[in-house]
C-alpha positions in Angstrom: 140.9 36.8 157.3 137.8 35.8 155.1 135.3 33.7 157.4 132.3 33.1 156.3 131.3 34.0 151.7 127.9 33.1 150.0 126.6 35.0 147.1 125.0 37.3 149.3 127.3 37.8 152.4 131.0 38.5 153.3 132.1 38.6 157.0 135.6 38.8 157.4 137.6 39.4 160.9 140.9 41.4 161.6 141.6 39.2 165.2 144.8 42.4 165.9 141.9 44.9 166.1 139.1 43.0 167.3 136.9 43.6 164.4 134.5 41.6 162.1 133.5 43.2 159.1 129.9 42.0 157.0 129.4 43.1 153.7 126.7 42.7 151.8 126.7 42.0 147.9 124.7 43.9 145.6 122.9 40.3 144.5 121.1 40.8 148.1 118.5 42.7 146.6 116.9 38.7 145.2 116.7 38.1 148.7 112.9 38.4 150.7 113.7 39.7 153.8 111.3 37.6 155.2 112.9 34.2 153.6 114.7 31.6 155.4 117.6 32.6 152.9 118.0 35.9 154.3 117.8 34.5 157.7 120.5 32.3 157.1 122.7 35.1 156.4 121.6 36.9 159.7 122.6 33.9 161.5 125.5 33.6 160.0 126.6 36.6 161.2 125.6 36.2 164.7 127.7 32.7 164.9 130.8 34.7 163.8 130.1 37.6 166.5 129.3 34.2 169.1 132.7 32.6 167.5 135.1 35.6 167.6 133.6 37.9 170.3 134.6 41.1 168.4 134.7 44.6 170.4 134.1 46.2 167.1 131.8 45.2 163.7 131.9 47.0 160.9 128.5 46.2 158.3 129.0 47.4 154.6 125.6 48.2 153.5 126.3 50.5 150.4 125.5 47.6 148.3 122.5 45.9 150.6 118.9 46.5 148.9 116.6 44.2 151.1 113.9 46.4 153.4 113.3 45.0 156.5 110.0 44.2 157.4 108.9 44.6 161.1 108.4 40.8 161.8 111.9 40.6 160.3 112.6 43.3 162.4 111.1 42.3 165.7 112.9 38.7 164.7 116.3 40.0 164.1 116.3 41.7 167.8 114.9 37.9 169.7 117.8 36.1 167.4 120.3 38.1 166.1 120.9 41.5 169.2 122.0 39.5 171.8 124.8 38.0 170.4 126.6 41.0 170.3 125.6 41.7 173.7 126.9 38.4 174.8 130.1 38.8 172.5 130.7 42.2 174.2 130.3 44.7 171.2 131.6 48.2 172.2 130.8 50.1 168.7 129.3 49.3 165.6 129.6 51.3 162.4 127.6 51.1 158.9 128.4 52.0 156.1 125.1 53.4 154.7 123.0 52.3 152.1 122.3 54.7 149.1 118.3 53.2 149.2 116.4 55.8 151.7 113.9 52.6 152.4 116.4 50.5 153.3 118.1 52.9 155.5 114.7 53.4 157.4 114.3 49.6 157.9 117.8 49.7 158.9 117.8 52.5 161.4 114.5 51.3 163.4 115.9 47.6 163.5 118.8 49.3 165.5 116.4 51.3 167.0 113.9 48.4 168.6 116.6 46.5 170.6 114.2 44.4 172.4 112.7 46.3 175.5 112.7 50.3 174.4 116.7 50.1 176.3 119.7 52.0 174.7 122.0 49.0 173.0 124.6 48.6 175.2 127.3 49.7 172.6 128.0 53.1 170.3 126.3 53.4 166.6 127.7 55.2 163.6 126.9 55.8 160.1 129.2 57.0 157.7 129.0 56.7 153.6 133.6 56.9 153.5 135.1 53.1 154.8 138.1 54.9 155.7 136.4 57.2 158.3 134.3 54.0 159.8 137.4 52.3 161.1 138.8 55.7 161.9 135.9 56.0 164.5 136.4 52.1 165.7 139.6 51.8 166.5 139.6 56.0 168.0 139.7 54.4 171.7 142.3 51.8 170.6 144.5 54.5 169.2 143.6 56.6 172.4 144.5 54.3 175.1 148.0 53.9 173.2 148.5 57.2 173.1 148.0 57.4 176.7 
């Protein structure tokens, strides 16, 4: 189910898996990551993880061109991080971004969660969408299996 669409931003949630799924459009690339447009997006996001308290999140970022500045960085981690500590994210997967500069600023804003502490949920990367929820939903399948 479709929650939340701007021209920049998709972030749709499957409630029968527990998953919320951002994807970024290719028109983010005319946002400055250090706008109050891009922001807006950011929060967006975290009042969906706040509304839905998702185990899982998938983020799309094959088509996201914005580089992440470290005040944008250091911002997302004070604003954004702890609602997905306080919505209980287990796992979190991107899809990667083709843009090697993006995937830097990408990597060390996961990286810097606030106090040099391991996030308190798994991290994966994969460039195929199919092998992303594979990895997600591996411990739902598992425990039904069981």
């Amino acid at each position: 189910m479709n929650v939340y669409e701007s021209q920049y931003l998709s972030i749709s949630h499957e409630k029968n898996e527990s998953l919320l799924i951002a994807t970024w459009d290719a028109s983010c690339k005319e946002l400055d990551a250090t706008g109050v447009e891009y922001k807006k997006e950011l929060l967006a996001w975290a009042e969906n993880i706040e509304k839905f308290t998702p185990n899982l999140l998938l983020v799309d970022l094959r088509d996201y061109h914005v580089v992440i500045i470290p005040e944008v960085q250091a911002w997302f981690v004070k604003e954004i991080f702890p609602s997905y500590v306080k919505a209980g994210v287990k796992k979190k997967a991107f899809l990667v971004a083709e843009d090697f500069f993006t995937q830097v600023s990408i990597q060390q804003t996961i990286d810097e969660n606030g106090e040099g502490e391991e996030a308190p949920f798994q991290t994966e990367f994969f460039e195929d969408y199919e092998k992303s929820l594979e990895w997600l939903i591996q411990d739902k399948k598992d425990a039904v299996l069981s």
